[in-house]
Legacy VTK file of the C-alpha trace (Angstrom):
# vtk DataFile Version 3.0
C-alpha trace
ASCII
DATASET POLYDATA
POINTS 356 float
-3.777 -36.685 90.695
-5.915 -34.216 92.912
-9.701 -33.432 93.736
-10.069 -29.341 93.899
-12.580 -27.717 95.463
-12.482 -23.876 94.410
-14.983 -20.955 96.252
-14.753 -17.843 95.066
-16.896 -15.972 98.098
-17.797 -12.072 96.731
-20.285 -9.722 97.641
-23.110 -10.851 95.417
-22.783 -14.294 95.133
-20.657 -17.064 96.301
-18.709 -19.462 93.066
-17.966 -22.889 93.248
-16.104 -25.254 90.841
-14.937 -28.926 91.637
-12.624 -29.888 89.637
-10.981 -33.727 89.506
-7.493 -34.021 87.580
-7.671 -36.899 86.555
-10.497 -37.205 84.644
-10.717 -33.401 83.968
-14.457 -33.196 84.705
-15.436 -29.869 86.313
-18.838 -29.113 87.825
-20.001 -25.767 88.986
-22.560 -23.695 90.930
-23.328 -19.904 92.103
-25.116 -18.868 94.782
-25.587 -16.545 97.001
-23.004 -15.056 98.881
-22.739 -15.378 102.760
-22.680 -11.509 103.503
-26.268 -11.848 101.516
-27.543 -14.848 103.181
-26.668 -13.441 106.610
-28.150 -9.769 105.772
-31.065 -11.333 104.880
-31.583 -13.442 108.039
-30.604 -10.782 110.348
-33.379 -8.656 108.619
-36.158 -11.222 109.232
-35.772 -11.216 113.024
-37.378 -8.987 115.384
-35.956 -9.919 119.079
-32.786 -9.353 120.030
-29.817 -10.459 118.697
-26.556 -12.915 119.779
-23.786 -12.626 117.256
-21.179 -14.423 117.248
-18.731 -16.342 114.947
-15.566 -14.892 112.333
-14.746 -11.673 111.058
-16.489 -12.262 107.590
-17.216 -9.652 104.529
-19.541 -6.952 105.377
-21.747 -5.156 103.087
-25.623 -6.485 103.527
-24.459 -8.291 106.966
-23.069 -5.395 108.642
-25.753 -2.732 107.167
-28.286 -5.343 108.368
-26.391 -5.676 111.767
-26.645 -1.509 112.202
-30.220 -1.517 111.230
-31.153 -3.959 114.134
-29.085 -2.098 116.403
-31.273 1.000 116.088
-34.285 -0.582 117.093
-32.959 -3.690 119.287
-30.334 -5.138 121.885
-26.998 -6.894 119.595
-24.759 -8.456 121.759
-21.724 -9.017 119.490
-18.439 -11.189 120.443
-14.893 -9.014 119.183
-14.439 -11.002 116.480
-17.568 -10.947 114.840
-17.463 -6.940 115.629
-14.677 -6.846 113.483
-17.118 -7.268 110.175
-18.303 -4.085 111.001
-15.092 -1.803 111.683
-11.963 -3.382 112.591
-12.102 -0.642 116.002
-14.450 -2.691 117.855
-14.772 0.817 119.946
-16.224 2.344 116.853
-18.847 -0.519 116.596
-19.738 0.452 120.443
-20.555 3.401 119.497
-22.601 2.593 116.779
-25.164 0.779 119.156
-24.110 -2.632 119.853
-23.180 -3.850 123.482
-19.665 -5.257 122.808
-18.564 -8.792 124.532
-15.446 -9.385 125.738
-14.752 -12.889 125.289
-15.157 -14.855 121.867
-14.804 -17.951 124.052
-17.021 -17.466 126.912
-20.747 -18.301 126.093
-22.349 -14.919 128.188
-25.551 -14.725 129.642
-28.147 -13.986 127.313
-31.695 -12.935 128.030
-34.221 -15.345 127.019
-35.799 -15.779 123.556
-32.711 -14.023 121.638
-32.037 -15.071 118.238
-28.449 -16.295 117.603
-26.292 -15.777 114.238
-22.870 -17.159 114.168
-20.558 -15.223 111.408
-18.327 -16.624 109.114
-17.815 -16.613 105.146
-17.647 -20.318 104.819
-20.304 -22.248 105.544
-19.014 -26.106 105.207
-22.516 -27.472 106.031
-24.686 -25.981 103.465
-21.412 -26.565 101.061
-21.354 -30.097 101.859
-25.213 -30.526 101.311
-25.021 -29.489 97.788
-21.795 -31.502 97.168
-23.550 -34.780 98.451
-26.759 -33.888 96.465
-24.660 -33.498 92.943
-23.104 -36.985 94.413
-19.863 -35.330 94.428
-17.104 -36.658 97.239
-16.213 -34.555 100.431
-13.436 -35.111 100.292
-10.444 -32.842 98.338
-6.915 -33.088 98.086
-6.824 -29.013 98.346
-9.230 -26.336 99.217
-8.258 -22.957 97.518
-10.854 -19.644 98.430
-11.104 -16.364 97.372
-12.199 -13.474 98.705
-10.780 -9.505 99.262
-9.306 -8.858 102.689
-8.466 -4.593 103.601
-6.018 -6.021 106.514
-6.336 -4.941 109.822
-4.447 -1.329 109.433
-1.392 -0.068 111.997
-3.414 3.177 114.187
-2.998 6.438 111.589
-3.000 4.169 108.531
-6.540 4.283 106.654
-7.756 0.618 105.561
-6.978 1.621 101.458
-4.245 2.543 102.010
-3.221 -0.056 103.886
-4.348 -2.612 101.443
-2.162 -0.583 98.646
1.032 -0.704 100.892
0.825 -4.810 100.943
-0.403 -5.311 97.642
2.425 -2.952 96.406
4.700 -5.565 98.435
3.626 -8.088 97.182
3.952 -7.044 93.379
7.426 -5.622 93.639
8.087 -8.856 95.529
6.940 -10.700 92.178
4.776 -9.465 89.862
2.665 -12.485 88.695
-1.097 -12.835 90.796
-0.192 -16.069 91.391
2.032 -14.746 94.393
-1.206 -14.069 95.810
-1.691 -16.950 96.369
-1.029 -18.257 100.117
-0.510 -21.255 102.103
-1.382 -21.466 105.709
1.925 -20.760 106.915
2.441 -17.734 104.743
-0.574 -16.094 105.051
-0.082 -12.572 107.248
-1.652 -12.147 110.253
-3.116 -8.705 109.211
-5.187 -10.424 106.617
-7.662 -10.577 109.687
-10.641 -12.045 107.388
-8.805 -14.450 105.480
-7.158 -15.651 108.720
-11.106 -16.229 110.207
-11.975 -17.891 106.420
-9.093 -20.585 106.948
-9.864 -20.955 111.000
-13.749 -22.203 109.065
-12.125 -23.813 106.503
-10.839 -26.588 109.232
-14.408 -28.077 108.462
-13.473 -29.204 105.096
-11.690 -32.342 104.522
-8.757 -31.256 102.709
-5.085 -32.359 103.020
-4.047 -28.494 101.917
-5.794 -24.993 101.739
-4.590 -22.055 100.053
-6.280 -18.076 99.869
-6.284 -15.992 97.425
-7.045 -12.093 96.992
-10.425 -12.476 94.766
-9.215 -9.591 93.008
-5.804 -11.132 91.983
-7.761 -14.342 91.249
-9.945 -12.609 88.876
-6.955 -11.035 87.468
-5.151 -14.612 86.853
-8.643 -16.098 86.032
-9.249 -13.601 83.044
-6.200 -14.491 81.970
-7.353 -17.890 81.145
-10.138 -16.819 78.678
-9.363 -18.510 75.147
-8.935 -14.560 73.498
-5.631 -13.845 75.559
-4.097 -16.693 73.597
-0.693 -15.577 72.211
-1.042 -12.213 73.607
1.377 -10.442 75.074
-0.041 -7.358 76.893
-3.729 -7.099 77.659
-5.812 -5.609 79.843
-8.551 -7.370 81.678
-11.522 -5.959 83.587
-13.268 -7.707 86.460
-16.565 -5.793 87.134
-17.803 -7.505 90.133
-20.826 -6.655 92.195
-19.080 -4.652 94.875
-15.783 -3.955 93.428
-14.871 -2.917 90.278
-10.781 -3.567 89.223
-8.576 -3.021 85.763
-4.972 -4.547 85.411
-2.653 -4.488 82.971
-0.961 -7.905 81.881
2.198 -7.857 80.035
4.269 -10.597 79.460
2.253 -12.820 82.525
2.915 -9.830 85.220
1.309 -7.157 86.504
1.696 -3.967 85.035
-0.356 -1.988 87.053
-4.071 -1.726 88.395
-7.257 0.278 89.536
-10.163 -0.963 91.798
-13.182 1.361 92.186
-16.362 0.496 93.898
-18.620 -0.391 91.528
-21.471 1.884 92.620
-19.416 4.833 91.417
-18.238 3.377 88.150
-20.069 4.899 85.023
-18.587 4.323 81.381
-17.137 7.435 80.868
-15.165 6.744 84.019
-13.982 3.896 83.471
-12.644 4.215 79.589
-10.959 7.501 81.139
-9.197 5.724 84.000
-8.469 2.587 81.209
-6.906 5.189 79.455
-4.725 6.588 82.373
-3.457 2.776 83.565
-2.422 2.596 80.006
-0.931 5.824 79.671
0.867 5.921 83.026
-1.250 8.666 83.827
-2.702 7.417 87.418
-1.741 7.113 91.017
-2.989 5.654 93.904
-3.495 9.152 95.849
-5.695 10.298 92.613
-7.380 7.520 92.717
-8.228 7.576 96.503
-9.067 11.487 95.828
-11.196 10.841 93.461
-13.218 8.439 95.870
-11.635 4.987 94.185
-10.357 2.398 95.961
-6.782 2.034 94.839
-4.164 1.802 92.023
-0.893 1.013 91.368
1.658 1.057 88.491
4.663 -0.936 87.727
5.107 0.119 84.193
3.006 2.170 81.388
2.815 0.087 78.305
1.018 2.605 75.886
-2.545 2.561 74.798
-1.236 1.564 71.599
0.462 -1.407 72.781
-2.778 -2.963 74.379
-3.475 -5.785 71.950
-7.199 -6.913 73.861
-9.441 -5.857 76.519
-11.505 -8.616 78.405
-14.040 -8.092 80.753
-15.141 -10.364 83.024
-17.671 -10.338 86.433
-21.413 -9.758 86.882
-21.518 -6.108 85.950
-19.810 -6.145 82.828
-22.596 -4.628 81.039
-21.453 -1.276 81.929
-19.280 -2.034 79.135
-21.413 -2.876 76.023
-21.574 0.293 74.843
-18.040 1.402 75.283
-15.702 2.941 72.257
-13.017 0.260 72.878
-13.201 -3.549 71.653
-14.334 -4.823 74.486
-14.489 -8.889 74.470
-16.930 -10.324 77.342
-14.091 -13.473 78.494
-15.545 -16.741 80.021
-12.957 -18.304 81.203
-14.118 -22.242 80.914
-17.108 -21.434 79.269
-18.258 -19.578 81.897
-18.208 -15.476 83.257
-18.772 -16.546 86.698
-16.169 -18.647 87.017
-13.187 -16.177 86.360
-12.033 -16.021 90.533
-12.763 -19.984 90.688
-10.744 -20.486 87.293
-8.085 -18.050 88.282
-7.710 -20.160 91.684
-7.195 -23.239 89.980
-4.493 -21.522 87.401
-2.477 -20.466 90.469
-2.766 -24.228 92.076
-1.135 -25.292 88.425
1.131 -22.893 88.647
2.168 -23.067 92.442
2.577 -26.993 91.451
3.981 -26.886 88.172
1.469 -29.060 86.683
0.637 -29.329 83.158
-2.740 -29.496 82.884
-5.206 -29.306 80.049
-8.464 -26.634 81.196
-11.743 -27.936 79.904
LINES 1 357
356 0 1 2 3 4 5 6 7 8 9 10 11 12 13 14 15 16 17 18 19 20 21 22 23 24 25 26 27 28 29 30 31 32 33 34 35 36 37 38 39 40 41 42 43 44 45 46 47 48 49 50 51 52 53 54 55 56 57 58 59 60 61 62 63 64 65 66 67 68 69 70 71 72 73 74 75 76 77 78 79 80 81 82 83 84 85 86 87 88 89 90 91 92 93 94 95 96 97 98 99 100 101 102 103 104 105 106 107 108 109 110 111 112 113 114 115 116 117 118 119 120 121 122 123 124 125 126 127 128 129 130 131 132 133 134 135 136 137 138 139 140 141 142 143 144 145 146 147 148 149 150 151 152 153 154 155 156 157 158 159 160 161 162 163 164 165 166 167 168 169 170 171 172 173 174 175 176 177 178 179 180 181 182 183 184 185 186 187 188 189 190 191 192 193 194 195 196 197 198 199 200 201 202 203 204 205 206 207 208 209 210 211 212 213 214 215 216 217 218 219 220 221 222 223 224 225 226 227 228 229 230 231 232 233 234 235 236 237 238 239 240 241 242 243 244 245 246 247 248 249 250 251 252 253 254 255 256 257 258 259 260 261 262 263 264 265 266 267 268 269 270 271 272 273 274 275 276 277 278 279 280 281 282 283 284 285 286 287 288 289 290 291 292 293 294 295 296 297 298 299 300 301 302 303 304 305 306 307 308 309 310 311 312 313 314 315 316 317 318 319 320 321 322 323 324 325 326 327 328 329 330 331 332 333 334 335 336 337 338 339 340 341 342 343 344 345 346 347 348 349 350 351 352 353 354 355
């Protein structure tokens, strides 16, 4: 039937499953993410700087990017400014002499060191494809990774990703309708719109993108515990971003995402509590200093029959008071946005497949 490549690109590390239909072999490897990769290059130069490229995640990249700015000359193209702050007028003021022209090679003084942006990088991708003598070549290309949208003037970025994610739900509830095509995908998803201009480097006859937080979401889902459950709760603990949903009956019941960096146990088995409960709102949550929340519906913390926790910081968990189960989907933690990817594929084509 169909060779799948899956990359799930975060803000720690970078997932990537293969996965062939037809002989349902799978094969899988994490690595660093690009945001990492790139902050860590940037870091070991000490001329000037030429960046160019995509709007890609920020985090180490554009902290690295600031840094250098302090102490040397970064000429930055608009669309690579965007990583930093979608007001490329904000990221003039922050140090960096702003291009005009993402097209237009400028004049450079000699001996600057170039960095090209992006959040997929095909090359090094196809090196370790070709060295587990895997094909390049895929029937679909599906990628992960969390967009903010570039926000209308007024509106902050939050709250702007609330407003279409809240669409999107109350359009239909299931994460897989999070999952887009090239011709659906919204032109204020600004970094997944630079992911699939990169992803043109990959030999694929389709490509679809995916909000890595919904793909978690549908990826947890997957773990062999949720089996003939009805309403769960799964918790993705990822290295940047922290988020809690609510499944019941296969849709979304409601959510929470927190930066991870200000999660502590007692904070999150008290905000579990409110999703549950019905007792949370996307302004408290933003007060609070979270990232977000929504809620369709307030099943009862009775009626929660599991909690699963996926993502590399799920150890904030071992010690909590509920019955926490630690889900691999596949066999594997790592692999819940990859595995959630591949469940939306299945269900997008109405395939019955059997997971590994």
């Amino acid at each position: 039937m169909s060779k799948i490549l899956a990359l799930d690109i975060g803000a720690g590390t970078q997932d990537i499953l293969f996965f062939d239909t037809d002989t349902l072999e799978h094969f899988k490897l994490v690595m660093k993410s690009p945001t990492r990769i790139f902050g860590e290059i940037i870091k070991g130069v000490a001329t000037d700087l030429f960046v160019s490229g995509e709007t890609m995640g920020g985090g180490p990249v554009s902290k690295a990017l600031k840094e250098h700015a302090q102490k040397k000359s970064v000429y930055i193209t608009p669309r690579a400014a965007a990583t930093i702050h979608n007001d490329v007028l904000k990221v003039k003021k922050l140090g960096f002499i702003l291009l005009h022209d993402d097209s237009k090679p400028p004049s450079l003084p000699e001996n600057i060191f170039k960095v090209e942006l992006g959040d997929l990088g095909h090359a090094g991708i196809r090196v370790l494809m070709e060295g587990m003598h895997l094909p390049w070549n895929f029937d679909f290309l599906v990628l992960a990774l969390q967009d903010h949208g570039f926000p209308p003037p007024g509106i902050s970025n939050l709250d702007f990703r609330h407003q279409f994610i809240k669409e999107r739900i109350e359009e239909n509830p299931v994460p897989e309708h999070f999952l887009y095509s090239l011709a659906d995908l919204p032109p204020y998803l600004t970094r997944m719109q630079a992911a699939l201009k990169q992803s043109r480097f990959f030999p694929a006859k389709e490509t679809f993108i995916m909000d890595s937080g919904m793909a978690a979401i549908l990826g947890a889902t997957q773990d062999e515990s949720t089996r003939g459950l009805d309403t769960f709760m799964v918790l993705d603990i990822a290295t940047s971003h922290t988020l809690a949903a609510i499944i019941d009956q296969k849709e979304i019941a409601g959510f929470f995402e927190y930066h991870t960096r200000d999660i502590t146990l007692t904070k999150i088995e008290e905000l579990m509590t409110r999703l549950a409960e019905g007792n949370i709102s996307h302004r408290q949550i933003i007060e609070e200093g979270g990232h977000g929340a929504y809620l369709r519906k307030a099943p009862g913390l009775s009626s929660i029959q599991a909690f699963i926790a996926t993502g590399p910081k799920r150890n904030l968990l071992i010690d909590s008071s509920f019955n926490i189960h630690f889900g691999a989907p596949w066999g594997d933690n790592m692999m819940t946005g990859t595995v959630g990817l591949l469940e939306a594929l299945r269900r997008k084509n109405g395939w019955e497949l059997t997971a590994p």
